[in-house]
Structures are given as structure tokens and as C-alpha cells.
N, C-alpha and C positions, 0 to 999 in steps of 0.2 A: 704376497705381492701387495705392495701398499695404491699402487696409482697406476693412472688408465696409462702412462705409456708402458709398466711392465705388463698390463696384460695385454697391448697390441701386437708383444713378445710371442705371445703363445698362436699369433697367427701365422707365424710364419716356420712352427715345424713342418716334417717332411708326414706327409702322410702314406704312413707305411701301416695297410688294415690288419696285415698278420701278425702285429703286436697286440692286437687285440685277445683277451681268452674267450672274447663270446664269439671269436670267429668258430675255434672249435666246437662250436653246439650250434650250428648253421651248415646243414647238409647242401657241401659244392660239390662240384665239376671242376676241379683245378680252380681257375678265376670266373668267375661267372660274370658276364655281360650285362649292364641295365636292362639291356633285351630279354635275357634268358630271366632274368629275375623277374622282368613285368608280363613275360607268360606264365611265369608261376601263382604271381600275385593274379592275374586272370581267373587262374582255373580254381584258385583256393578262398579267393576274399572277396564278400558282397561288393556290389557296384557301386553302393552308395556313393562315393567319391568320383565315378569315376573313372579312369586310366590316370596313372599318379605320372608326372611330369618327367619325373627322376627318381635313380632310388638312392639314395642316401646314407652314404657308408659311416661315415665320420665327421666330426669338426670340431673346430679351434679356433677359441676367440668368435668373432663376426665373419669367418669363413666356414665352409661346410666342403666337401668334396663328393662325388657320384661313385657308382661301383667302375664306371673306367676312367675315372682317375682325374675328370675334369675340377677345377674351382671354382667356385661359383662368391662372391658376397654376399649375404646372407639379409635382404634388405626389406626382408617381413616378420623374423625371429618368432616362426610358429608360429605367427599372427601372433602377435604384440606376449609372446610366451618366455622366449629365451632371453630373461630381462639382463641378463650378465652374458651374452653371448652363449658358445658352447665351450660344454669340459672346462669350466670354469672352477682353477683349482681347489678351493676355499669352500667352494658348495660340494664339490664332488666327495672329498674328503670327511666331510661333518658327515655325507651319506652315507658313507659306505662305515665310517665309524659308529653310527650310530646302528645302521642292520646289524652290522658285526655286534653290538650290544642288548639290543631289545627294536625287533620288528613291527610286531603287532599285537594286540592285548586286548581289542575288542572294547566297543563304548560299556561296558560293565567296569572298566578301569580307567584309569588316565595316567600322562605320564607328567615330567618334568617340563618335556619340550611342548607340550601340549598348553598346559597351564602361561611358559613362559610364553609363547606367542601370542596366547589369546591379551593378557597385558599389555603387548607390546604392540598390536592394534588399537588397544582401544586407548595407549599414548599418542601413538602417530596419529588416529583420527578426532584426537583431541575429544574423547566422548565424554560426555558427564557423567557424575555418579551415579550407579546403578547400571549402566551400560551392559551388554555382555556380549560374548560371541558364542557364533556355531559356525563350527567347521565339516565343510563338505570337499568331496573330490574336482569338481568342475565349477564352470562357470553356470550351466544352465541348472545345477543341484542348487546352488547358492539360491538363483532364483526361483527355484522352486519353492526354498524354505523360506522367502519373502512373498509368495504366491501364499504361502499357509499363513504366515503372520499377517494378512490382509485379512484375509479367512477371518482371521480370529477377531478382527476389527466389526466385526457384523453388526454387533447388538444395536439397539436400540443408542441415538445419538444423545451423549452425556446422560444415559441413564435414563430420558425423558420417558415417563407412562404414555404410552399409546406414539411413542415415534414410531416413522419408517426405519423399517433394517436397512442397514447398510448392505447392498448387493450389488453394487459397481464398484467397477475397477477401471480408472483411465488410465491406457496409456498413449504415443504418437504413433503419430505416420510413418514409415519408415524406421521404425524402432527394432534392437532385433535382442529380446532377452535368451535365446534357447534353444531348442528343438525338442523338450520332453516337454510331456502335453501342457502344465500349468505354464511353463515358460515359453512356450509354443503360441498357447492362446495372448498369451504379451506382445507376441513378434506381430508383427506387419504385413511379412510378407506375403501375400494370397498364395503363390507357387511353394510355400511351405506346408501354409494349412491348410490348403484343398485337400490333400491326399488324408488327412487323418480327420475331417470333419464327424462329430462335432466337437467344439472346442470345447473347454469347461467354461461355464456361461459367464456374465457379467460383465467383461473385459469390450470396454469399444474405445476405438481408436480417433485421437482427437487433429486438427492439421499440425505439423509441427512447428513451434517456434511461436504460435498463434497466442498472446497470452489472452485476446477477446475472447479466443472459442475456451480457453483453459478456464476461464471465470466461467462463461454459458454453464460448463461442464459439471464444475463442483460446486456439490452441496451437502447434503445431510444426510444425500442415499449412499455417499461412495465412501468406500471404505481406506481407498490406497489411492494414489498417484504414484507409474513408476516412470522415470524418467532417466536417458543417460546424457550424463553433460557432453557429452561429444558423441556422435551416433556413429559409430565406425563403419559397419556393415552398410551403410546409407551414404558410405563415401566420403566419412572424415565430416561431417555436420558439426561445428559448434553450436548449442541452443545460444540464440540472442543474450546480448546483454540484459539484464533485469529479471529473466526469465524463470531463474531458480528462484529469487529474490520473491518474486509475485506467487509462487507456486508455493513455496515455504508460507508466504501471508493467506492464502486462500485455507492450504489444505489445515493451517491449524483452525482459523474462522470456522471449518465445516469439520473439525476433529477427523479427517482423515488423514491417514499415514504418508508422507512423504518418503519414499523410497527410491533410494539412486544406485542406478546401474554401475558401479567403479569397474567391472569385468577387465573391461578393455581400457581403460583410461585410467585406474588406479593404480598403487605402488611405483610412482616415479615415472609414468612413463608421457607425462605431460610438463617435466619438471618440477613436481611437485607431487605427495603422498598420496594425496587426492586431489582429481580435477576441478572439484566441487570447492575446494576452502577458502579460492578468493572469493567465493560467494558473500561470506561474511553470516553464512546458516548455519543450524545445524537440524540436520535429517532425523528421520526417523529411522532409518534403517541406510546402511549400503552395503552392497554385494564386491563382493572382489574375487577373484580367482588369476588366468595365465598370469602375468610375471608373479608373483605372491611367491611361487615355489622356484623358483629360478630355473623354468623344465621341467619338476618333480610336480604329477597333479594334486593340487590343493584350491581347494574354496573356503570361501568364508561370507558366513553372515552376520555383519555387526549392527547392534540396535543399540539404539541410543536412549539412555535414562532408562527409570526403572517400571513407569507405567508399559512401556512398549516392549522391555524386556522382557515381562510378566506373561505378554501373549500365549505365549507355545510353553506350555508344561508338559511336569515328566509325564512321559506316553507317547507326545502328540507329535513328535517328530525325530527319526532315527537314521542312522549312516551306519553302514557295519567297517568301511575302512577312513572314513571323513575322521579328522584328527588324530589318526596312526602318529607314531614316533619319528618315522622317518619323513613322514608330510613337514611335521611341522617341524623339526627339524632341519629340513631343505628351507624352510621360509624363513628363519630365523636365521639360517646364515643369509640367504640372499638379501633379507633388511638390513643383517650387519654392516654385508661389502658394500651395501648399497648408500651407507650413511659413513661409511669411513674412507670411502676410496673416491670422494667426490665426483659422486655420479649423476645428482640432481643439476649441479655445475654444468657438466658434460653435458645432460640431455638438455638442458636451456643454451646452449651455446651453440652447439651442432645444430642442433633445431631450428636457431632463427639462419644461420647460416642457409643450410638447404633452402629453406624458404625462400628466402632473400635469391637464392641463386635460380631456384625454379621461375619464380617470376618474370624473369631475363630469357627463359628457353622460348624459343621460335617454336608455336603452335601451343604454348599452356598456356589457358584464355584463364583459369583461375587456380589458387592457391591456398588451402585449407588446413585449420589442424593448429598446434601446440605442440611443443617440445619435442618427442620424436614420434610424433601420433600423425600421419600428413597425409593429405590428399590434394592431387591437383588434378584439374578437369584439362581436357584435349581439344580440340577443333575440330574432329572428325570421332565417326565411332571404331576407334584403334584401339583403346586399349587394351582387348585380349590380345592378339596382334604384337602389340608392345611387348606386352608380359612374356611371349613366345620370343620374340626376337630378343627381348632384355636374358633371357635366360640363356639364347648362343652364346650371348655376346659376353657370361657369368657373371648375370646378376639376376638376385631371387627378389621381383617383386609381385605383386597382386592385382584387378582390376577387379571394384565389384561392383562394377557399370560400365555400360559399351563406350563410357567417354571418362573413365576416373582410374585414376592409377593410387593404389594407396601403401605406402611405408609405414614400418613399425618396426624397425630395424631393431639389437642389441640394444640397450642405453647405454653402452660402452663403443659403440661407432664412434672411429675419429674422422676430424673433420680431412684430414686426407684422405680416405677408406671413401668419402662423402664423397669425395673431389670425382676420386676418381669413376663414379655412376655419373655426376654430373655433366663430366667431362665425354663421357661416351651417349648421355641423352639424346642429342640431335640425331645422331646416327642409327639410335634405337626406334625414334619415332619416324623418322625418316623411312627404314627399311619394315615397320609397321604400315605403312601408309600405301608403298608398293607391292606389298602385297595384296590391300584389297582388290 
């Protein structure tokens, strides 16, 4: 399939789950009910999440469908994950070719697809020589392995006899790198890290967007600055203009590492490779993981030039399935489709669309975000509310604040697929509102 209207195609097969073969290795009851399955999911899966909203049979394209048969739009894509939609042929395909060839081989080997990918980051992120990559499964692994490459930032500043060691780590307000401990102690949020105090030390958190308190901050004790150009989990936050620009000047002044969270704002999903490149910098490190594998879990840590590449030697850091065949394999097609089927196109056009239209909806006082990365604030605190009622009404979006609703849709949403959430908005927020 060359272009976004053949895959708008693929949304509108019939969903029939008994062509599936992994229905056969899923012990039913004839058809089993959301219900029957979310008492199952009860009595067998830790709570962490939750009660899960729906249970989720299938999808196609920027649609998904329920185990009774409802459809829904698909207008958060796994949190900013299904960067080509679902059962996207061209990524499915490279997978299932590639298991059917060579699965797994353990960091004691490497493969072809492994190798090709790591190049084809450090093309797309335009890295200097000496650059390199490390591949992990997640987003908070990635940041993990830039928790350690901070690490290693310690010594004594440019070598100096009798310097202070580097033992701070800044990051912002409302910042969210994680939930495993190193990328944990990065995040923000108190309701995350209370339960697991104490955090691994160093890391204090600066106001966001602040570039007076960001100068206060850095100096010759700190080893990293991690920053994400767009703070998703914070409600779709763009940092200021200038921001990276000032951060990039400081943090080289005081030889600490600049390091940018791409997790969620990277691989096109702001219409562009990286959120970070009209910056006109270049970082010391970024992280990247959801869209990267198109669905399929993969992370990545790329460092930039050879002095910051050098940090983490062989020993000091390992992954037992981080750069499998089929990981990166799934990323490499999803780069492909992603550069051949004008999808960067797509996500700047759709984008400002939404935007533009949101602006105009009776009760969104604000509008945030880039390409298809979006956040708009409410007048009242509805948005879970919304979320519930957007989900009758079949459509899948997010609130992560009592007043922000945030989109992360496919990068392949058309702007009629668009139309049509825009078009039901009022009524969404509307019947949000009556309910409180």
C-alpha cells in the first residue's frame, strides 16, 4: 500500500475475531462478553491499572473494536504507540517474516536488522560522528540507560584536581520519564514516588519552562539535564521558545549532559523525526521508544558524538531481549512506511486541522501540542467524564488532568476520521458536564 487513502481501506473491514488463530489458544465460553472477560481479568491480573475500560479484540487502521462487537476510533494509539495505526500490513508482515526466520539470539550476537536500525537513527537524528545506539524494550528502559550515562558523567569537572563531583541530576515539574526506579526518581510526580521512597539520590526538580531557575540550577556539580520538549503526561506542555536553545548553552558551559526525553514526541509524531530539531541543537543523548516499533516494544538510546558515547562500556549496561531481530525489525519497517507513505505530511496537516477546530469548541478555554501530539484544557473539571462519555459515544481518548483531554491518535488519522470526533465533541462534553 503506497498512501494514507489505501490504508484508510483497511478500516473498514468487517470484523469477524474467529479468523483469528490466536482465538484458538484463548480459553472461551462460546463468545465471551467484555463483562465475562473483565471478571476474568479481576481475579487473575494485579490492579495496577485498574478496571480496564474495555477489552479489546481487534483493529484496523485507526479503528479498534470491543469483545461485543462495538467500534470505537482509536484517538490515543496506546498512548502515542500505534504510530501506523493497527494490523498495519507492511509492519505485520516484515514481523511475522522475520520470527518465521531468526527470533532471538541474545546481546552475545547481533543481527542484520539490529545493526540496520541503529544507522538509520543515527541518520534520522542527524548525529555526529561517533554517535552510537542502545536498544531497549520500553520507554522507561531507555531512560533508565540515560540515568546510567549521567552516572557516568560524575568525575571531577573537565578533569579539574580537587573539582566537586558531579552528583546532581535536574530535571522539571511535572516531567514524567518512567516508573522503574532510576526513571522514577526523574518523574514528578509525588503520587508515583511516595510509594517507593527512597528514590536514587541526586535528581531535584526545577519549575518548568523556568529558564532563570534552569541557570540558578546548573553548574559544575550536575552531571545531566533531562528534559522532554513536549511534556505529555503534564497535559501536552510545549517547553518555551528558547528553552532547549538556553539549556543546550548552559549545560555545555558546566559540561553536563543534555538529555532529551523523545519517548513520546519522537518518530514523527509531532511531524517531524524529533520534536527537538527545530531547535537548531544537538543533544547529548535522546531516548525514544512507543511509535519507534509500530506496536512492537522497542527503545532506544542514542548519544551523540564520541566523548558521550564512550560513557557506559562493555559490562556497565545490559538488556537480555533490547535489540531482538524482530524489535528491530518492526522499527525499520515502521521508519520505512513512515518516510515513503507521507506520513510526516499527514501528521502536520491533520494536526493543525484539529487544532484549528478545537479552538472553535464551546467550553475548550485552551489548545496545546504539535502535529498529532494534542492537548486541550476544559472550563470545568470533566475530563474523565468526557473520556467516559467520548468512549459511548466510540471514541478512545485520555484525560491526564481533571480539566485536559489529550490525543495521540495513529499518524495515519484522516482529517475526515478527525471530522468526525470533532463533530460529536459538543455532545461529548456536553453529556460530561451532566453528569457531574
Amino acid at each position: 500500500m503506497s498512501n494514507l487513502e489505501d490504508l484508510d481501506k483497511l478500516d473498514h473491514r468487517s470484523p469477524v475475531v474467529e479468523q483469528s488463530p490466536v482465538v484458538e489458544l484463548v480459553e472461551t465460553t462460546g463468545h465471551s462478553s467484555g463483562a465475562d472477560w473483565l471478571a476474568r481479568y479481576s481475579s487473575s491480573l494485579m490492579g495496577v491499572f485498574g478496571t480496564p475500560q474495555r477489552v479489546l479484540v481487534r483493529g484496523a487502521g485507526c479503528l479498534v473494536w470491543d469483545a461485543d462487537g462495538k467500534e470505537y476510533l482509536d484517538l490515543l494509539g496506546g498512548i502515542a504507540v500505534n504510530a501506523l495505526g493497527h494490523a498495519h500490513p507492511f509492519v505485520t508482515s516484515v514481523i511475522a517474516s522475520q520470527l518465521a526466520t531468526l527470533g532471538h539470539v541474545s546481546n552475545f550476537f547481533t543481527s542484520p536488522t539490529q545493526i540496520a536500525l541503529a544507522e538509520k537513527l543515527l541518520a534520522l537524528s542527524k548525529a555526529p560522528a561517533g554517535s552510537k545506539v542502545f536498544f531497549t524494550n520500553s520507554g522507561t528502559e531507555a531512560n533508565e540507560a540515560a540515568f546510567k550515562l549521567a552516572r557516568r558523567n560524575s568525575g571531577s569537572p573537565a578533569g579539574e584536581a580537587g573539582g566537586k563531583p558531579r552528583t546532581r541530576i535536574i530535571a522539571l515539574e511535572g516531567a514524567f520519564h518512567g516508573r522503574t526506579m532510576g526513571a522514577l526518581a526523574l518523574t514528578a510526580k509525588e503520587a508515583y514516588r511516595a510509594p517507593f521512597e527512597p528514590m536514587p539520590g541526586g535528581v531535584e526538580h526545577i519549575p518548568f519552562g523556568d529558564i532563570d531557575a534552569l541557570r540558578n540550577a546548573v553548574d559544575d556539580t550536575v552531571a545531566a539535564v533531562f528534559l522532554e520538549p513536549i511534556q505529555g503526561e503534564a497535559g501536552v506542555r510545549p517547553l518555551p521558545a528558547g528553552y532547549l536553545q538556553a539549556a543546550r548553552e548552559l549545560t555545555s558551559q558546566a559540561g553536563a549532559l543534555l538529555i532529551l526525553d523523545e519517548v513520546q514526541t519522537g518518530i514523527g509524531r509531532t511531524g517531524k523525526w524529533l520534536a527537538s530539531e527545530d531547535a537548531g541543537i544537538v543533544p547529548d543523548a535522546v531516548t525514544l521508544a512507543k511509535g519507534l516499533g509500530g506496536g512492537f516494544p522497542i527503545g532506544a538510546l542514542v548519544t551523540f558524538g564520541e566523548k558521550t558515547s564512550s560513557l557506559l562500556t562493555a559490562g556497565q549496561h545490559g538488556t537480555t531481549f533490547g535489540g531482538n531481530p524482530v524489535a528491530t525489525a518492526a522499527a525499520l519497517a515502521t521508519l520505512h512506511a513512515v518516510e515513503n507513505q507521507h506520513v510526516l505530511d499527514n501528521v502536520r496537516a491533520v494536526g493543525e486541522h484539529i487544532r484549528a477546530a478545537l479552538a472553535a469548541v464551546d467550553g475548550v478555554t485552551e489548545v496545546r501540542g504539535e502535529g498529532l501530539l494534542i492537548g486541550f484544557d476544559l472550563d470545568a473539571d470533566v475530563a474523565p467524564a468526557a473520556v467516559a462519555a467520548a468512549l459511548d459515544a466510540g471514541f478512545i481518548i485520555n484525560s491526564p488532568g481533571p480539566r485536559t483531554i489529550r490525543l495521540a491518535p495513529p499518524l495515519i488519522l484522516t482529517e475526515d476520521q478527525a471530522d468526525r470526533f470533532l463533530a460529536a465533541l459538543p455532545a461529548i462534553l456536553q453529556t460530561a458536564k451532566d453528569a457531574q
